[in-house]
C-alpha positions in Angstrom: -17.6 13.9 -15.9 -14.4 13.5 -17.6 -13.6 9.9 -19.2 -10.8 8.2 -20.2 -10.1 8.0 -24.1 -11.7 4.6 -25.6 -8.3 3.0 -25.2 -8.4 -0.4 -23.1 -6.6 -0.2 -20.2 -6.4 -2.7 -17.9 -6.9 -2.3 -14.3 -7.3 -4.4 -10.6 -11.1 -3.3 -9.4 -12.0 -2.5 -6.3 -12.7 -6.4 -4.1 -10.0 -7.5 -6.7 -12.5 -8.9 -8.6 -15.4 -6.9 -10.5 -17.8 -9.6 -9.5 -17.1 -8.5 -5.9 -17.6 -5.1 -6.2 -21.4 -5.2 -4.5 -19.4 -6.5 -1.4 -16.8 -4.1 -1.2 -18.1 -1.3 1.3 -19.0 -4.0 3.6 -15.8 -5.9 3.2 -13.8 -2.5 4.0 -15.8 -1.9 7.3 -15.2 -5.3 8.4 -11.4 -5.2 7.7 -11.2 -1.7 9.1 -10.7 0.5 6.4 -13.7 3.4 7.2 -12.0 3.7 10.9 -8.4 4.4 9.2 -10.5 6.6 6.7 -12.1 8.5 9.1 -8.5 9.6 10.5 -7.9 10.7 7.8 -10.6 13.6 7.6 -8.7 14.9 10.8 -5.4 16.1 8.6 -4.9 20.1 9.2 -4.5 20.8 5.6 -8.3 19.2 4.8 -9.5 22.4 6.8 -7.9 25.1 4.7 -8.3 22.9 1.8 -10.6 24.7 -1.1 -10.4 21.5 -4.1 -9.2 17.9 -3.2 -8.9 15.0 -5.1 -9.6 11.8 -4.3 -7.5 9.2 -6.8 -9.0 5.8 -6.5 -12.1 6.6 -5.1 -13.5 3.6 -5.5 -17.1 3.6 -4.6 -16.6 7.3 -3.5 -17.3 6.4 0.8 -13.9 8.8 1.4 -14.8 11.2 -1.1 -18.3 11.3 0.3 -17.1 11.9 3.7 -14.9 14.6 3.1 -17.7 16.5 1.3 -20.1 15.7 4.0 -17.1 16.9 6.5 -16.1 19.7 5.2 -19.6 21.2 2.6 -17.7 24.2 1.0 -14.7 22.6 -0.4 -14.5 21.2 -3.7 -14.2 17.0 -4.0 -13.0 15.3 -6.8 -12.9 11.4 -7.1 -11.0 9.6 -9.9 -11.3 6.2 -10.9 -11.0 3.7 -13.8 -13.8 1.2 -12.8 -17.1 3.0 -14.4 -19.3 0.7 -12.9 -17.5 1.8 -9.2 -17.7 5.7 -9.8 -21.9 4.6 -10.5 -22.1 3.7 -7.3 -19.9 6.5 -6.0 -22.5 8.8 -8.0 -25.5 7.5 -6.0 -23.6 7.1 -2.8 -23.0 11.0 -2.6 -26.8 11.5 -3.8 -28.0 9.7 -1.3 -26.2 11.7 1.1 -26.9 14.9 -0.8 -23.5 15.9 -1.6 -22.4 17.1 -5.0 -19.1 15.5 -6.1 -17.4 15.4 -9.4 -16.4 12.0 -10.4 -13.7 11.6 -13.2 -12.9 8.1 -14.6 -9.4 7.6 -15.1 -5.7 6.5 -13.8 -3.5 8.2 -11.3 -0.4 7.6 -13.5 -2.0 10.3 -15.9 -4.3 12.6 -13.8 -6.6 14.7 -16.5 -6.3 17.7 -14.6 -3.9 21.3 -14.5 -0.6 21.2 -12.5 -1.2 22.7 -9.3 -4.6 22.2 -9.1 -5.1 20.3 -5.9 -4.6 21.4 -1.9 -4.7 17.9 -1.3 -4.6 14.4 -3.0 -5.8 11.7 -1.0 -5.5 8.1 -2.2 -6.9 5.3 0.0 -6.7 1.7 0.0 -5.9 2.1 -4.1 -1.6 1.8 -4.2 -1.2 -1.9 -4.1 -3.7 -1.8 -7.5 -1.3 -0.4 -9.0 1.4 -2.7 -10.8 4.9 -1.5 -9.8 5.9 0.4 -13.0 2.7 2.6 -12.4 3.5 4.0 -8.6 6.4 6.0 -9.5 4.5 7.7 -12.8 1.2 8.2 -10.3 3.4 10.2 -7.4 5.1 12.1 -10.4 1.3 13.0 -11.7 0.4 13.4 -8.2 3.2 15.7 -7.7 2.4 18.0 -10.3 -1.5 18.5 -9.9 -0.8 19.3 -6.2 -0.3 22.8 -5.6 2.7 23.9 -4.2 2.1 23.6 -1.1 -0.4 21.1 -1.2 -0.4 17.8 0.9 -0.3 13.9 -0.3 -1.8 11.3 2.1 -1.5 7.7 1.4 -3.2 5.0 3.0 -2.9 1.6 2.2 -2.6 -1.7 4.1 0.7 -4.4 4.9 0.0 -7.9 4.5 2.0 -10.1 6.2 2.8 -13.3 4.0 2.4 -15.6 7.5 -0.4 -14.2 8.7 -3.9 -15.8 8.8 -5.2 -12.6 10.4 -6.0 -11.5 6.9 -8.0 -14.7 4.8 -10.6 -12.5 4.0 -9.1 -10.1 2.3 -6.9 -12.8 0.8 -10.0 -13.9 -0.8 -10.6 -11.0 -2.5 -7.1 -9.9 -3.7 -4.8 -12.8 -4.9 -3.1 -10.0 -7.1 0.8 -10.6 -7.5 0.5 -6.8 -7.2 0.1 -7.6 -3.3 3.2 -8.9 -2.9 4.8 -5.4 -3.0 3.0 -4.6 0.3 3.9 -7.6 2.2 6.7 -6.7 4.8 8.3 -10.3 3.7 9.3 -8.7 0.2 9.6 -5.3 1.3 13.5 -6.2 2.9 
């Protein structure tokens, strides 16, 4: 498992909020993200895929599933939150998958250039504070190979909108603001 130097670094956990993290799986299934996830695993580059990285992987569900999906290819899942790539780690046990988890950032991926079929990076953008996205699709660029694919999912919040109070709750990051469509003009 490869780990970021002893340098603090700062990052948004997963639930916005480490004390949250327990809840997280169950707060992504009730706002919808495994369904969005699971389209995800239908992209036509996943089936010739041989190593695919997973930046952000959270708790490793997506990293899981692609393993479980698809047994012979490679997964890799990268992360800064140790305490989220733990669970990750016992998540793909249980499910008797073997997947490398890395802790690190996706603005400064610890892997070759061209290394990747595909880099896959769910619900993690709007963690990223906004000097950060353009250096993590440079990084992303460059450990893809060339031609690899890059899917992104994340979420728009509208500003109005009450449809969304729980995950409010959980992220209250100014980093959010950045995917509402309010700010977005």
């Amino acid at each position: 498992m490869f780990d970021v130097n002893k340098s603090q670094r700062t990052y948004l956990p997963a639930a916005g909020h480490g004390l949250f993290l327990p809840l997280y799986d169950l707060m992504a299934r009730v706002l919808g993200a495994d369904q969005a996830r699971q389209n995800l695993l239908d992209q036509p580059q996943l089936r010739s895929a041989r190593c695919v990285l997973d930046i952000g992987c959270g708790t490793g569900t997506f990293a899981t599933l692609v393993k479980k999906r698809f047994p012979k290819v490679e997964v890799i899942g990268l992360d800064p939150d140790q305490k989220a790539l733990a669970r990750a780690k016992r998540k793909s046990d249980r499910a008797g998958v073997s997947i490398q988890f890395d802790r690190g950032f996706a603005d400064d991926l610890p892997y070759e250039s061209n290394s990747f079929d595909v880099v896959f990076s769910s619900f993690m953008f709007h963690h990223l504070e906004g000097k950060d996205r353009e250096k993590t699709l440079r990084e992303v660029r460059r450990v893809l190979k060339p031609v690899g694919a890059f899917y992104l999912l994340d979420f728009e919040v509208s500003e109005t909108g009450s449809e969304h109070g729980l995950f409010r709750m959980f992220h209250s990051s100014e980093r959010l603001r950045d995917n509402c469509e309010e700010y977005s003009r």
